[in-house]
C-alpha positions as CSV (number, residue, x, y, z in Angstrom):
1,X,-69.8,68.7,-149.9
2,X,-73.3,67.6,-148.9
3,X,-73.6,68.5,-145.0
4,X,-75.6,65.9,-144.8
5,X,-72.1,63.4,-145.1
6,X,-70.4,66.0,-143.2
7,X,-73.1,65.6,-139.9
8,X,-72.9,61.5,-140.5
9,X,-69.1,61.7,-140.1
10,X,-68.7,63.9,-137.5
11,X,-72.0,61.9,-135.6
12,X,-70.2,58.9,-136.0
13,X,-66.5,59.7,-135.0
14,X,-68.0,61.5,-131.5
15,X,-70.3,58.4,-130.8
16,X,-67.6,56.1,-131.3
17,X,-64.8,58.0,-129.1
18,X,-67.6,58.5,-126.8
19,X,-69.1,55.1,-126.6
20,X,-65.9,53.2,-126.7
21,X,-64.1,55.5,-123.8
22,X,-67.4,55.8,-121.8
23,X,-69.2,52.6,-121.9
24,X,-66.3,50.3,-123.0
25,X,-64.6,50.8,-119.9
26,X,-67.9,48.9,-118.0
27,X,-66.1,46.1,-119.7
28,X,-63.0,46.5,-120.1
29,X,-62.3,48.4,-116.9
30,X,-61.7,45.2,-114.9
31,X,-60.0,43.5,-117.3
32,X,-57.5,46.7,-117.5
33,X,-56.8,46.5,-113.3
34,X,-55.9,43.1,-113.1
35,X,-54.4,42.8,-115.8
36,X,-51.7,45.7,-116.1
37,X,-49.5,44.8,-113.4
38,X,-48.4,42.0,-115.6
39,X,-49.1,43.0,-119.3
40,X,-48.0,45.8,-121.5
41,X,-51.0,48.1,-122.5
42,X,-50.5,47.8,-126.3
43,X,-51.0,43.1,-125.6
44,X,-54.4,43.9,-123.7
45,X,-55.1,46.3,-126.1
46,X,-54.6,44.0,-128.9
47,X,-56.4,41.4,-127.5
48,X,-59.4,43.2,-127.1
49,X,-59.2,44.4,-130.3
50,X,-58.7,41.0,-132.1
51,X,-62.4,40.0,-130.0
52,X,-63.6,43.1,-131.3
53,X,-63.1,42.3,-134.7
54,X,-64.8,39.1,-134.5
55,X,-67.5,40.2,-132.8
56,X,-68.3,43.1,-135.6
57,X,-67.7,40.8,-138.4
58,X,-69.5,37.9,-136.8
59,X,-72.7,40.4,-136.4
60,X,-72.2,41.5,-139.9
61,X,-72.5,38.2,-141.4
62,X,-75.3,36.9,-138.8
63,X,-77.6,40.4,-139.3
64,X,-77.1,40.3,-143.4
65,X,-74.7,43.3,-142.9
66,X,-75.6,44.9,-139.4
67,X,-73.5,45.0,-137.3
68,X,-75.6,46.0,-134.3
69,X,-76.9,42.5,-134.3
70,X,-80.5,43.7,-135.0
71,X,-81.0,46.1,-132.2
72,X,-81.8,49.2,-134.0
73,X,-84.8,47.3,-136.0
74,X,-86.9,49.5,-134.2
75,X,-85.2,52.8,-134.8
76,X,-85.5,53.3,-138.8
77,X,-82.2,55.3,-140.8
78,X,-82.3,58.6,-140.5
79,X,-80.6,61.7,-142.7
80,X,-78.1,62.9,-140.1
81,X,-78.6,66.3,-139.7
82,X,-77.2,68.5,-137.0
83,X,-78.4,68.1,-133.9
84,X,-77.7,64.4,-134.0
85,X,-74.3,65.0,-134.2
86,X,-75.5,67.0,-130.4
87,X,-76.0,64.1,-128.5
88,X,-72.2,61.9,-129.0
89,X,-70.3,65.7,-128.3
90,X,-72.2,66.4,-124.9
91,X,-71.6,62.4,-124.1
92,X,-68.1,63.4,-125.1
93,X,-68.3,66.0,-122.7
94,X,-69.4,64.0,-119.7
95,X,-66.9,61.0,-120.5
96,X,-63.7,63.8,-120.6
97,X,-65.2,64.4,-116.5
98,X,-65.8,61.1,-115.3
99,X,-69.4,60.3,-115.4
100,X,-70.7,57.0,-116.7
101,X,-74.1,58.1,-118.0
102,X,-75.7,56.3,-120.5
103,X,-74.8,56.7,-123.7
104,X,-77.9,54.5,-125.2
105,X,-79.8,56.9,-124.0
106,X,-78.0,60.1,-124.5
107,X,-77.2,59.0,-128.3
108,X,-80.0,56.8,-129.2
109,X,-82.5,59.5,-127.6
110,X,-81.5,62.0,-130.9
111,X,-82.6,59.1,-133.0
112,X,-85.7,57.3,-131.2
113,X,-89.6,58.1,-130.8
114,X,-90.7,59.0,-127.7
115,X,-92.3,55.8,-127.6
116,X,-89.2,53.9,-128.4
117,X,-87.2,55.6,-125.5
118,X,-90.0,55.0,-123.0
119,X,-89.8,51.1,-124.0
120,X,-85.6,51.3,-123.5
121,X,-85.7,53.1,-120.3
122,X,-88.2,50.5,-118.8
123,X,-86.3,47.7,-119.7
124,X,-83.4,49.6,-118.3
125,X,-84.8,50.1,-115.1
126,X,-85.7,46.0,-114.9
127,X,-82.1,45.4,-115.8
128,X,-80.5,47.4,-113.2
129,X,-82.7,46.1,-110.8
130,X,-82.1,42.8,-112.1
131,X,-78.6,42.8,-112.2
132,X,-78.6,44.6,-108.3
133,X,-80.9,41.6,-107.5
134,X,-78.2,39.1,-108.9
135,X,-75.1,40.9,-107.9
136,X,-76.8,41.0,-103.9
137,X,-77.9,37.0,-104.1
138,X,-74.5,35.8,-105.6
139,X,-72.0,37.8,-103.5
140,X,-74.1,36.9,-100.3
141,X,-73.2,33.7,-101.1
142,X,-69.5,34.4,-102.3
143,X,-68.8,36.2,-98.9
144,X,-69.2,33.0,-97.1
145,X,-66.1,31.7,-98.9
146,X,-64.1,34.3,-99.6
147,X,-62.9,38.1,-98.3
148,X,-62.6,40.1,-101.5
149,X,-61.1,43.1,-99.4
150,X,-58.1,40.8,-99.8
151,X,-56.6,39.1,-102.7
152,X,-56.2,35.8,-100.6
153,X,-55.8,33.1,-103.5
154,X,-53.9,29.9,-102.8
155,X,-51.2,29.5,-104.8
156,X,-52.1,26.3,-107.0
157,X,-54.8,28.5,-108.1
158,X,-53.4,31.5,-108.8
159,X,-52.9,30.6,-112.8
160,X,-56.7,29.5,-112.7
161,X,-57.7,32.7,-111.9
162,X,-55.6,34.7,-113.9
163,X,-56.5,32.5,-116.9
164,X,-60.3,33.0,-116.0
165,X,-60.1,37.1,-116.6
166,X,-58.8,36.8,-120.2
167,X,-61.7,34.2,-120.9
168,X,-64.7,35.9,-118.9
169,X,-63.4,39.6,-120.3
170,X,-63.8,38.0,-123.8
171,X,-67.1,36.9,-123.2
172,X,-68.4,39.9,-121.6
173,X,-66.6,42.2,-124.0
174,X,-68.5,39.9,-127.3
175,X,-71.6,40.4,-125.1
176,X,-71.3,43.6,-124.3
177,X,-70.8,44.9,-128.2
178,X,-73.7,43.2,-129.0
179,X,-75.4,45.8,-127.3
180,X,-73.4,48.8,-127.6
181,X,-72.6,49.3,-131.1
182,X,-75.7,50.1,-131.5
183,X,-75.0,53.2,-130.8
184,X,-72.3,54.2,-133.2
185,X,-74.3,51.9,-135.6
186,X,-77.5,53.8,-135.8
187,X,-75.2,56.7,-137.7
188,X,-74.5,54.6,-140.5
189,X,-76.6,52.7,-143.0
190,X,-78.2,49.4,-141.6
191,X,-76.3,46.9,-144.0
192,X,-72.6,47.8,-144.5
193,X,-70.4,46.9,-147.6
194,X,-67.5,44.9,-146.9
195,X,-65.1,48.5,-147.4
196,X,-67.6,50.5,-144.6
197,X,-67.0,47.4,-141.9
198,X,-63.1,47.3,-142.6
199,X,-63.2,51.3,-141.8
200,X,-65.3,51.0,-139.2
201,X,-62.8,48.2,-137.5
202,X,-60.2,50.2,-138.1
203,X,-61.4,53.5,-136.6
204,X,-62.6,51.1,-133.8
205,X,-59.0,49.2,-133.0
206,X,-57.4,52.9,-132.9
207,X,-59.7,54.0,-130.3
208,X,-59.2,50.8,-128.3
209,X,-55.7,51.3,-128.2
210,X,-55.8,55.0,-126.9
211,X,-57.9,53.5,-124.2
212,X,-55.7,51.3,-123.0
213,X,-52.5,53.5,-123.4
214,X,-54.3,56.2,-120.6
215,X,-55.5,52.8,-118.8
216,X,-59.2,53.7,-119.1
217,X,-59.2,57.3,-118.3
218,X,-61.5,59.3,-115.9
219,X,-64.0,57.0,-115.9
220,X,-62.4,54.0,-114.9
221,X,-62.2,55.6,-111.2
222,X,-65.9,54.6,-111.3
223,X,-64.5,50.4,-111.5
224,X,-61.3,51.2,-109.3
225,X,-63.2,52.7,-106.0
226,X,-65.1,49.6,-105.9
227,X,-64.0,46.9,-103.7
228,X,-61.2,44.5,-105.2
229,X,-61.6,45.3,-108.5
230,X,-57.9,44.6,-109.2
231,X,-58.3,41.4,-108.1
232,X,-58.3,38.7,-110.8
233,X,-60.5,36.7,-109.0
234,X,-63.4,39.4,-108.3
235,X,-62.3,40.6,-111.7
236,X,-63.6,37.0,-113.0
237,X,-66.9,36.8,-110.9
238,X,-68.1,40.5,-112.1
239,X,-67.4,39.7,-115.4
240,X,-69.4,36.6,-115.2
241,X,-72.0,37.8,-113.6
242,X,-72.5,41.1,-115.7
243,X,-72.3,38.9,-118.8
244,X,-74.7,36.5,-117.8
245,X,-77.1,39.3,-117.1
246,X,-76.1,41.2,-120.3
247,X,-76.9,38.0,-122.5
248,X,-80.2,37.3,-121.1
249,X,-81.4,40.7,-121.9
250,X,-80.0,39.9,-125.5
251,X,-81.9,37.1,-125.9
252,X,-85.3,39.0,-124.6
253,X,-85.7,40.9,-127.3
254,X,-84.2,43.7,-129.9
255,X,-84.5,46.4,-128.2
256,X,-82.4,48.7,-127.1
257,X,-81.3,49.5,-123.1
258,X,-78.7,51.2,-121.1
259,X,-75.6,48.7,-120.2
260,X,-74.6,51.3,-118.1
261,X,-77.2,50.7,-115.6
262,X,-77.3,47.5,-115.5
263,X,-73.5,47.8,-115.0
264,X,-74.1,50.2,-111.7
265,X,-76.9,47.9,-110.6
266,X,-74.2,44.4,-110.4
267,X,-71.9,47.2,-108.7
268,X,-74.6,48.1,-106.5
269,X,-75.6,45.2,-105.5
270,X,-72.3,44.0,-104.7
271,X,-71.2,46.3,-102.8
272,X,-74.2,45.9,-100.0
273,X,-73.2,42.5,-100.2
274,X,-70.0,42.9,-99.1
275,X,-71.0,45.4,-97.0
276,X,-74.0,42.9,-95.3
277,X,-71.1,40.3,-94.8
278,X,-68.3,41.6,-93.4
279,X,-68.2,43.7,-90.0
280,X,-65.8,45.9,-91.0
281,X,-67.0,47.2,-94.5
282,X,-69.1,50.2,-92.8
283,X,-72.7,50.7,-94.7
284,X,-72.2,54.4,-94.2
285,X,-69.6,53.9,-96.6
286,X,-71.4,52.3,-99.2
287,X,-74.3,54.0,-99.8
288,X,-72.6,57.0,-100.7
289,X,-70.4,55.5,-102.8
290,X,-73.8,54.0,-105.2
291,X,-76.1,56.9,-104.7
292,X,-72.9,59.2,-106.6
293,X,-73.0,56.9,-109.5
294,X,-77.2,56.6,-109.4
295,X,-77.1,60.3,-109.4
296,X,-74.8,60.5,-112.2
297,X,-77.1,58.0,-114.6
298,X,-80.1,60.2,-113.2
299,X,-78.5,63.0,-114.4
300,X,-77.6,61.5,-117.8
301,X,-81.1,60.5,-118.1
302,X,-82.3,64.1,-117.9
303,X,-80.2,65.3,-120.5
304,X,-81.6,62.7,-122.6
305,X,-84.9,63.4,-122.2
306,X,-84.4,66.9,-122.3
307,X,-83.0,66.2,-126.0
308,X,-85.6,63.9,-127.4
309,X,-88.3,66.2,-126.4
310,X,-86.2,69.6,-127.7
311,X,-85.6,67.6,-131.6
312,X,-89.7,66.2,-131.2
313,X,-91.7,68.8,-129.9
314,X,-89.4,72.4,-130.9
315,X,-86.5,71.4,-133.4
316,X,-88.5,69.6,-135.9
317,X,-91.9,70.8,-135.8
318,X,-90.9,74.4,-136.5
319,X,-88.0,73.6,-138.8
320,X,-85.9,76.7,-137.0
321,X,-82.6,75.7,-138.9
């Protein structure tokens, strides 16, 4: 068998475990703690599934058969040879621990030019900052009407609120792939045939549904420390606001960034929000709490550097294997 099929294969079934139980959860993780106390796993699990599926083939019919909805137009197919296959198993790695790096850049590095990966890291960087920025302004405001230490909702608006998850987790979920696939994508040929995308879906649906059946895993502790995450009602403002953010970058342009840290920047700036609002939510308390997940994209960062240099400037050049 060609090892060439053999490295594509094995490249894409890591980056999609990977990226779906890493990233996914940035979405999903929410949805998943307010949610479970009054759904069965396998009903969230298929509804994010059916949104899945419309969001893939949607993009495939939109994009002419690309179902990363354009974003790799700047990073041309590739042979898969080994090392790319690298990048998805140490992601793999860092997702089985618990730490939401990015896997944009940690896959997507193997793939990009160094120029390419400069371009997604500074567009990163203005998201996060953005979407801190945001986060800060909007839950300044929202602490004036509410204590989301609490989950204080009056009862005629209870059902509102509860309704409002399932419709904001949708969006931001559509959103969110939009994005993300991307990086499973960029393993496979640009235009699928109708038989590819139907695989593809499938392989996708059974890895949502492991998801949900070990409720997010490791790395939803990252969602679940944060402050009324549960809650159906700060469930539905996050979610809002993270989509909002993640659809304006979208529509900037088509290329590539990190979701993850613009995720950790709406967290970020939430939390000092709350934190600036209410007398008893100790800043000592939160600053540790963000600087451990900056740390953590930092890190990932690294180790995505350190493999776009080691395939540009050693691997390639001197064809060792």
């Amino acid at each position: 068998m060609d090892m060439t099929l053999i490295y594509t294969v094995i490249g894409f079934a890591l980056a999609g475990y990977s990226v779906i139980a890493n990233d996914s959860i940035q979405t999903l993780g929410t949805f998943i703690a307010s949610k479970k106390k009054w759904f069965k796993w396998y009903t969230l699990a298929g509804s994010a599934s059916a949104v899945m599926i419309i969001a893939l083939a949607w993009g495939w019919y939109s994009y002419d058969g690309d179902i990363s909805y354009g974003r790799l137009t700047r990073i041309p197919y590739q042979e898969i040879q080994w090392y790319h296959a690298v990048a998805p198993a140490i992601l793999l790695l860092l997702t089985r621990i618990g730490i939401p790096v990015s896997t944009t850049f940690l896959v997507l590095s193997a793939f990009a030019s160094t120029v390419v990966l400069e371009k997604m890291l500074m567009k990163s960087v203005v998201g996060y900052g953005l979407a801190a920025m945001v986060a800060y302004i909007a839950w300044i405001v929202v602490s004036k009407f509410i204590n989301e230490k609490f989950d204080e909702v009056d009862e005629k608006w209870v059902g509102f609120w509860r309704n409002s998850v399932w419709i904001s987790s949708g969006w931001l979920w559509w959103v969110w792939l939009s994005h993300d696939v991307a990086n499973i994508a960029v393993y496979l040929p640009r235009q699928l045939d109708l038989t590819l995308l139907l695989i593809v879906m499938g392989y996708f649906t059974a890895l949502l549904f492991y998801i949900f059946y070990i409720q997010g895993g490791p790395i939803q502790k990252v969602v679940l420390e944060k402050t009324g995450t549960r809650y159906a009602r700060s469930a539905t403002i996050i979610n809002v606001i993270y989509a909002g953010v993640l659809f304006y970058f979208k529509e900037l342009n088509d290329l590539p960034m990190s979701t993850t840290w613009v995720f950790v920047g709406l967290l970020c700036g939430r939390e000092l929000a709350i934190a600036s609002m209410n007398k008893e939510y100790k800043l000592g308390y939160v600053f540790p709490l963000i600087g451990k997940d900056f740390l953590k994209m930092v890190f990932g960062l690294t180790v995505s550097v350190g493999i776009v240099l080691a395939i540009h400037y050693i691997i390639i050049p001197n064809n060792w294997f």
